[in-house]
N, C-alpha and C positions, 0 to 999 in steps of 0.2 A: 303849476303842477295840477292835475286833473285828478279829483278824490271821487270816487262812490260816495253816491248820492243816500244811499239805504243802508241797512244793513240787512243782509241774504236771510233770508229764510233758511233756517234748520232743524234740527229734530226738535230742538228746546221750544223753538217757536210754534213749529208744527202742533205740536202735543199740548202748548198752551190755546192755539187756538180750538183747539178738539175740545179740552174742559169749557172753554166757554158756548161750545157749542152743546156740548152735553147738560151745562148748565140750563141753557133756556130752554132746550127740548122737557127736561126733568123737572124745571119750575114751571114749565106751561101743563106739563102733565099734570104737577099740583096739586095747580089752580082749577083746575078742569074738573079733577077727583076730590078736591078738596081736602086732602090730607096733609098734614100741616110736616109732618115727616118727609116725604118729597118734598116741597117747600122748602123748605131750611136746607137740603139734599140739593138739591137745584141753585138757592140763592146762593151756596159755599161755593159748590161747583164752578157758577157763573164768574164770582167774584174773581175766583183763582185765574181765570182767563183774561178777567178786565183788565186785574190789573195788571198782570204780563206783559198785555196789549200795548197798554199806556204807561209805560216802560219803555217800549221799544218804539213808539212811536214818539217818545219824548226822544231818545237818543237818535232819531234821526236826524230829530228836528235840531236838536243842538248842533248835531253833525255839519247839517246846512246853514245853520248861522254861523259856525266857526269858518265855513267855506268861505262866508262871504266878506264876514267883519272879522276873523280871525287875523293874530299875528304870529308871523310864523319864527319859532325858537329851535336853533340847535342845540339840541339836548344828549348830551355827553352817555352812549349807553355802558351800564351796569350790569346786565347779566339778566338770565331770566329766572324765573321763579314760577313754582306752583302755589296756584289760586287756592288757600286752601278753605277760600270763605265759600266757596261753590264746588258741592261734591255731586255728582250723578253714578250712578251705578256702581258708587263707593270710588269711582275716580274721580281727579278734579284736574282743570286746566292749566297749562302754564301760562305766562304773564312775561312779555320784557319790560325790563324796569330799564327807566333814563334819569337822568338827572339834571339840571340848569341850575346857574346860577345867578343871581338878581345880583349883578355888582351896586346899585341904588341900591338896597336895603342889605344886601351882604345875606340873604337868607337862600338856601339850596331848596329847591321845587322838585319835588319826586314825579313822573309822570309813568303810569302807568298804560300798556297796549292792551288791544282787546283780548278775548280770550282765545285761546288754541287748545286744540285737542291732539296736536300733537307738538312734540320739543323741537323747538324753532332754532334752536343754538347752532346746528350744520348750518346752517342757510343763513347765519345774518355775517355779511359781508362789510361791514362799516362800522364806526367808532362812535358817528354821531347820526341822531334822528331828529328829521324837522317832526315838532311838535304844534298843534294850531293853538291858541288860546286866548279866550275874549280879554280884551284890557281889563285888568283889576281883577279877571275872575277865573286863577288858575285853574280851581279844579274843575271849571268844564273846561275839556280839552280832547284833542285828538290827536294819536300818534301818526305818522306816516308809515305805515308797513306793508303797501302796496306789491313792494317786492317777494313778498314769500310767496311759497307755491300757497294751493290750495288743493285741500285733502278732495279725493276722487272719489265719487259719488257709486 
């Protein structure tokens, strides 16, 4: 099976990378002025970007070592759910939830899909989702949801 390589660029990402670009514009201006207000204005700025950044370039990169050293699990789906640990413009995402079970340990693995901005429930067609996941190290994982549409630009 053939996964995306990345993950897409979208508003989230978009608007993180603009803070970090306003950051070093705002910290260079500074440095330059020498006010310590810009500074600290810039350094927050920046920060707010970096770390976004390296976020998202961490979950790529998981993404692609699950590609290659992952094992693939069907995972029993549950039902979706809103994300309610990330709100934007006082909305927040929804989430399919799956579940597997480790007959060896007898213990049940929640797996969770990336986020949607819109409700996935019309479109999901199936009982079970391959799930990618490194040996021993459930919670990094990656759901299969290749099949859903994607929202129109």
């Amino acid at each position: 099976m053939q996964y995306s390589r990345s993950i897409p660029i979208n508003n989230v990402n978009i608007i993180t990378r603009i803070f970090g670009v306003i950051g070093i514009l705002v910290l260079i201006l500074g440095i330059v002025i020498l006010e310590p207000i810009t500074i600290g204005l810039g350094s927050i700025f920046f920060a707010i970007g970096a770390i976004a950044e390296f976020l998202r370039v961490r979950r790529a990169k998981q993404i692609a070592e699950l590609q290659q050293y992952g094992i693939p699990l069907q995972a029993k789906y549950q039902g979706v759910e809103i994300n309610t640990s990330l709100t934007v413009n006082g909305k927040s995402p929804y989430r399919i939830v799956c579940q597997w079970l480790d007959t060896n340990t007898n213990q049940i693995h929640l797996f969770y899909s990336e986020n949607y901005w819109y409700d996935p429930t019309p479109y999901i067609d199936r009982e079970y989702f391959e799930v990618l996941v490194l040996p021993g190290k459930f919670k990094v994982n990656f759901m299969d949801t290749g099949f859903l549409p994607k929202v129109a630009k």
